[in-house]
C-alpha positions as CSV (number, residue, x, y, z in Angstrom):
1,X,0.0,0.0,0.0
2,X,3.0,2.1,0.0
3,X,2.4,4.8,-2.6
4,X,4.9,5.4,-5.7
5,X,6.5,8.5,-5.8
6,X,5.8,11.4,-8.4
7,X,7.8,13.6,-9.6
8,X,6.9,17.2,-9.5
9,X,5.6,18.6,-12.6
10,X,7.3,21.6,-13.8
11,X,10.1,23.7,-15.6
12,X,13.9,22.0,-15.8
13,X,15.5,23.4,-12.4
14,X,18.9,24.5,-12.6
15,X,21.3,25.0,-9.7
16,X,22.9,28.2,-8.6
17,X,26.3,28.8,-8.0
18,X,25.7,29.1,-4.7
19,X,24.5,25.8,-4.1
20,X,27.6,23.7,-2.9
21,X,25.9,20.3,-1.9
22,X,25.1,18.7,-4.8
23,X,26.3,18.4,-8.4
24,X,24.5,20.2,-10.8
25,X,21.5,18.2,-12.7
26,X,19.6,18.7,-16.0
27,X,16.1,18.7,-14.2
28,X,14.8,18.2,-10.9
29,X,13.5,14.7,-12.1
30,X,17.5,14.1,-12.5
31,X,18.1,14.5,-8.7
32,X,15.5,12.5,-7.9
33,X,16.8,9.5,-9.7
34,X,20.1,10.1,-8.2
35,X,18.6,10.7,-4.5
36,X,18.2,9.2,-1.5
37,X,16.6,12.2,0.6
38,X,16.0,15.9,-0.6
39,X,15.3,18.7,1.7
40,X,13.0,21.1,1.3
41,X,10.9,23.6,2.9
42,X,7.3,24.4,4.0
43,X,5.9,27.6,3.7
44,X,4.5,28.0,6.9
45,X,8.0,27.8,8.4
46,X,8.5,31.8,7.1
47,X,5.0,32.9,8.2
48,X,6.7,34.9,10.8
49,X,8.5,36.6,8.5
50,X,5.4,37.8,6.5
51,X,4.1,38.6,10.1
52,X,6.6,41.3,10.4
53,X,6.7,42.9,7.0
54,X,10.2,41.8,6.1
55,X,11.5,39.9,3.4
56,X,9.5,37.9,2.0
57,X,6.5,40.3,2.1
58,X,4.7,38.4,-0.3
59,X,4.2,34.2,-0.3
60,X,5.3,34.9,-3.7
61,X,8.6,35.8,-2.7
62,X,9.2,32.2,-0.9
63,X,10.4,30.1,-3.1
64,X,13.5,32.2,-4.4
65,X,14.0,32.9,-0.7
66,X,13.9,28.8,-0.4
67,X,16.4,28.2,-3.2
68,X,18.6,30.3,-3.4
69,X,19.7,31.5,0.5
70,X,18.1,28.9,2.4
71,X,19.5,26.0,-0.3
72,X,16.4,24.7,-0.2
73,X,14.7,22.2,-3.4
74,X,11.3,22.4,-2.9
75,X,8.3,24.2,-1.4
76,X,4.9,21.7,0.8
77,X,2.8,25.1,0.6
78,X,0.8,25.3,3.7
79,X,-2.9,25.7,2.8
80,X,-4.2,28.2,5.2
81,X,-1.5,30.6,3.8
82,X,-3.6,31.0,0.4
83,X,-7.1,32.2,2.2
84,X,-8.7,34.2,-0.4
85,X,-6.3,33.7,-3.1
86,X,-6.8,33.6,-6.9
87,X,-6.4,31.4,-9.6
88,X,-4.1,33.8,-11.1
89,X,-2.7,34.2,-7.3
90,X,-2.2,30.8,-7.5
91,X,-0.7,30.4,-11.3
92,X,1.7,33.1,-10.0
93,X,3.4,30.9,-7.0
94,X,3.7,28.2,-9.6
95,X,5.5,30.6,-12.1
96,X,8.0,31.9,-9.6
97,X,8.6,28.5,-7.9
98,X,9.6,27.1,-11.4
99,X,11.8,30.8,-11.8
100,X,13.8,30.1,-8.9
101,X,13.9,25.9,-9.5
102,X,12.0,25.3,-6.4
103,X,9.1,23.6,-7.1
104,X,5.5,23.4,-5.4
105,X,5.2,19.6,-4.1
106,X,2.6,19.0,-1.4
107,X,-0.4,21.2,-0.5
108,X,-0.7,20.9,2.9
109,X,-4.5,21.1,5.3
110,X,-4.5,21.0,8.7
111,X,-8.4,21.6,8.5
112,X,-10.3,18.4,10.9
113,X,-11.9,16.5,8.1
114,X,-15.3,14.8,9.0
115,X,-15.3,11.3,7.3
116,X,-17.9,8.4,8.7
117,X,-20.1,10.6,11.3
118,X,-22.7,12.1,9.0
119,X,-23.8,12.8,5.4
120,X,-22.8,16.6,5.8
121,X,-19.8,16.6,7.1
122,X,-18.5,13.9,5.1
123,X,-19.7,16.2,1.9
124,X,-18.6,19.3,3.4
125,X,-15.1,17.3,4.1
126,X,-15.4,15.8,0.6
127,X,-16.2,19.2,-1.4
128,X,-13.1,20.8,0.4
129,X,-10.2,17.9,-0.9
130,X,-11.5,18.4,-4.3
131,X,-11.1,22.2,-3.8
132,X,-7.7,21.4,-2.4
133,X,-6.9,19.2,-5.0
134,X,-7.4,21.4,-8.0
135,X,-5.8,24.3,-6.1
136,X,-2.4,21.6,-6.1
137,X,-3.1,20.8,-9.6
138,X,-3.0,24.3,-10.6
139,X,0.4,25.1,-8.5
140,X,2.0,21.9,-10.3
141,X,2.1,19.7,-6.4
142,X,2.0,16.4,-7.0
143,X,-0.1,15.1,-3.6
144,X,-2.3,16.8,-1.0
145,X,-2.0,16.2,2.2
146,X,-5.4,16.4,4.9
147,X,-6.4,15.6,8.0
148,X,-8.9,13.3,9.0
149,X,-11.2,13.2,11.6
150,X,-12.5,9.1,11.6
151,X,-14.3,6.8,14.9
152,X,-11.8,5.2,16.5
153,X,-14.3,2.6,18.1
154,X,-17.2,2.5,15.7
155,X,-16.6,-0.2,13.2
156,X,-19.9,1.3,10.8
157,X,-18.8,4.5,11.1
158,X,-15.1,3.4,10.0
159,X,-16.5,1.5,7.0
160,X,-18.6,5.0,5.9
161,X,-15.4,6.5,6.2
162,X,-13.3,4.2,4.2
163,X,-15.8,4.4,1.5
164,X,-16.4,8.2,1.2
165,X,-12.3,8.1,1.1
166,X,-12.7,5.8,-2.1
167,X,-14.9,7.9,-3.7
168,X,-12.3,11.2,-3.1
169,X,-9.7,9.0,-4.5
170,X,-11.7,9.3,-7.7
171,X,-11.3,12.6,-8.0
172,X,-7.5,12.2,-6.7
173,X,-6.6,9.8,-9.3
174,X,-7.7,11.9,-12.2
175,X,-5.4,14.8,-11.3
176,X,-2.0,12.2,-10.4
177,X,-2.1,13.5,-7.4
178,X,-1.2,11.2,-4.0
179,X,-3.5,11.9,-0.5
180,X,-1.7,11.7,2.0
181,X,-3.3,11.7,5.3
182,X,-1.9,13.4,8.2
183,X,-2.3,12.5,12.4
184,X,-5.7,13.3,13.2
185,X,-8.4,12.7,15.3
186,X,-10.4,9.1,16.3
187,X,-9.0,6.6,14.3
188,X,-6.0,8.3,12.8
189,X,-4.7,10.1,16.3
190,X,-2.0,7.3,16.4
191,X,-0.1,6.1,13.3
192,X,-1.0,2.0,13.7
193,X,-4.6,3.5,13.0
194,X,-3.4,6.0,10.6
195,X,-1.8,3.2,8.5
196,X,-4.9,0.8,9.1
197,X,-7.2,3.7,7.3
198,X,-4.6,3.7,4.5
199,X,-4.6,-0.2,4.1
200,X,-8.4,-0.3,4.2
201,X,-9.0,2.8,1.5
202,X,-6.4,1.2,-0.6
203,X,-4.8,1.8,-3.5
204,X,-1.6,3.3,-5.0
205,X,-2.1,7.3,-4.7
206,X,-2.9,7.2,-0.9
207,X,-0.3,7.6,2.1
208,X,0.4,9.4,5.3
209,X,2.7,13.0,5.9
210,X,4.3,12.4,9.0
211,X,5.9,14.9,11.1
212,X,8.9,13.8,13.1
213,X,8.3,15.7,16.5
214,X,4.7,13.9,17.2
215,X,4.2,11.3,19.2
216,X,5.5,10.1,22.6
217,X,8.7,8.6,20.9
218,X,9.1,10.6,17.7
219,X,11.7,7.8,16.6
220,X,9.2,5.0,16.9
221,X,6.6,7.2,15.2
222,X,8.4,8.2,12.0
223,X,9.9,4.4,12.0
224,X,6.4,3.1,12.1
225,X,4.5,5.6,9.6
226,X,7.9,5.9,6.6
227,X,7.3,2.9,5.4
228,X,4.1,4.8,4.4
229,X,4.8,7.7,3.6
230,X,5.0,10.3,0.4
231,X,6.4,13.2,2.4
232,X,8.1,13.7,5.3
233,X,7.9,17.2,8.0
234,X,10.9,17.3,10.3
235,X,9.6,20.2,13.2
236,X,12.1,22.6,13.9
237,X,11.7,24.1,17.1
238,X,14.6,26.5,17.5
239,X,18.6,25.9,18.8
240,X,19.5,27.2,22.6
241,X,22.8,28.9,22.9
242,X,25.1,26.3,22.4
243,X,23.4,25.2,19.6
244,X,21.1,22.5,20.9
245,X,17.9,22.0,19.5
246,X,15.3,22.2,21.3
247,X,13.3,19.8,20.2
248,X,13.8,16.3,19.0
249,X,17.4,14.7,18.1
250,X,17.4,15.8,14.2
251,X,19.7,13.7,13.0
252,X,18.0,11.0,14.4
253,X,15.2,11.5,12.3
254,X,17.5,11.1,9.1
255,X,19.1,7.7,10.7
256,X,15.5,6.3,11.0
257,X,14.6,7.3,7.6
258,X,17.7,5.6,6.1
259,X,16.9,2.3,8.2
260,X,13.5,2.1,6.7
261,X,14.6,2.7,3.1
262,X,12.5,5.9,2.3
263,X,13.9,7.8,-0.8
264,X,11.7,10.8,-1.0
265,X,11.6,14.4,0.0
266,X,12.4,15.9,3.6
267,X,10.4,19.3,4.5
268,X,12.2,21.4,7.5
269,X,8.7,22.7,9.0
270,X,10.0,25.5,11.0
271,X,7.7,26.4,14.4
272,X,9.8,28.8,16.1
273,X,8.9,33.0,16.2
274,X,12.2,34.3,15.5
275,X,15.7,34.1,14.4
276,X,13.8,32.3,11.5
277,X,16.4,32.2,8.5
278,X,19.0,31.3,11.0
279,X,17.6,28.4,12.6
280,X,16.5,26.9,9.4
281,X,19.8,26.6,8.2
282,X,21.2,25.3,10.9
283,X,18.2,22.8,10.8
284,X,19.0,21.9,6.6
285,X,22.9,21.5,8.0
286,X,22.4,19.4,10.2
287,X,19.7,17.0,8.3
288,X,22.1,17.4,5.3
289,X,25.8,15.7,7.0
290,X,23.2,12.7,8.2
291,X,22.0,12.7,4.8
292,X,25.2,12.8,3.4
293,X,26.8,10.4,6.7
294,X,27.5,6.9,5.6
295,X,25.6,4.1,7.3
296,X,27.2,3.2,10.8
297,X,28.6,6.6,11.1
């Protein structure tokens, strides 16, 4: 049930002079045949930033900000950052991320979605990931990630659930697009239940977006939902003085990645209120020597 991976759609990328870590590449299809992981970025990881005023004062701005300082390949857009927005909003993210080589790849909910409990929600629910869906079409992303909101104890309510989620995938499908379903509520609050949804939906297009940080053990969770998975969010919380970070062991997250065999992209998702540029790069340095570590190391 493990979904295949799809390239992002999009422009050949180049590589600027700046960039140091890897060898330059034709297209960003290239890279990914030669990868193992590639970091990236989400938006809401600068929302401070566009809190304040200061550069980027436009989402716009994001993905040459991505690229080309914070080294950067790719952008998971968060969702609740395009509130009102355009389709000619939306064509214009897409035209700048393939500008600066740093491609849209995952539009990213963290609306509760209603599935099994009753008919409106689960249309309501159902009418938004097709919204979401065509908004990711448009910025060339090549899943959508959601949240889901499922009965963790009523076995009817789970089977509602499972087939309303079939009937999204329809709509999923005919874009190319992978769901990928995030921790929620109910059934999918832990990841055995997360992955149990995903087995019982089916199919090749559906996954899970884990976020190392969650959980109790944040190893044991990302070794348990990866396997799974056609994204990956690494939370950054911020570095104390001497560098620490504050939150989970990061390089540890990279070390259970590799034992697991995921090849896929790697999004720093940034949570911190300040010293934003900074911390992310320290973040993408450290991610990128146990990237670039050999096994054993």
């Amino acid at each position: 049930m493990q979904p295949g991976m799809v390239a992002p759609r999009g422009s050949p990328r180049r590589t600027p002079s700046a960039w140091i870590r890897y060898p330059p590449a034709a297209t960003f299809l290239d890279q990914i045949d030669r990868m193992t992981l590639l970091l990236t970025l989400t938006t809401g990881s600068v929302q401070p930033l566009l809190k304040k005023g200061s550069r980027p004062d436009d989402l716009h701005t994001v993905p040459a900000l991505a690229m080309d300082q914070l080294q950067l390949r790719g952008l998971n857009v968060d969702a609740d950052q395009l509130g009102g927005w355009s389709a000619r909003d939306l064509d214009k993210l897409r035209d700048q991320a393939d500008k600066a080589a740093c491609p849209c790849l995952v539009l990213v909910d963290r609306t509760s979605l209603r599935f099994g409990h009753d008919e409106a929600s689960s249309m309501a629910s159902s009418d938004r990931i097709k919204r979401l869906a065509a908004a990711a079409d448009r910025l060339g992303c090549n899943g959508v990630s959601v949240v889901t909101d499922v009965s963790a104890t009523d076995e009817s309510a789970q089977e509602r659930a499972v087939t309303e989620l079939r009937a999204v995938m329809n709509g999923i499908e005919s874009r190319e697009l992978n769901l990928l379903l995030a921790i929620g509520k109910g059934l999918s609050s832990k990841a055995d239940g997360l992955i149990d949804l995903v087995k019982r939906v089916g199919g090749f297009r559906i996954g899970v977006l884990p976020v190392y940080g969650d959980g109790d053990d944040p190893v044991e969770h990302l070794r348990r939902l990866a396997p799974y998975a056609g994204a990956v969010h690494i939370r950054v919380e911020g570095f104390s003085p001497n560098g620490g970070h504050k939150g989970a062991d990061l390089a540890a997250s990279i070390q259970t990645l590799k034992r697991v065999g995921y090849q896929n992209t790697v999004a720093i998702e940034f949570c911190g209120a300040s010293k934003v540029e900074s911390s992310i790069e320290t973040a993408r340095d450290i991610l990128q020597q146990a990237i670039d570590a050999e096994d054993g190391e």
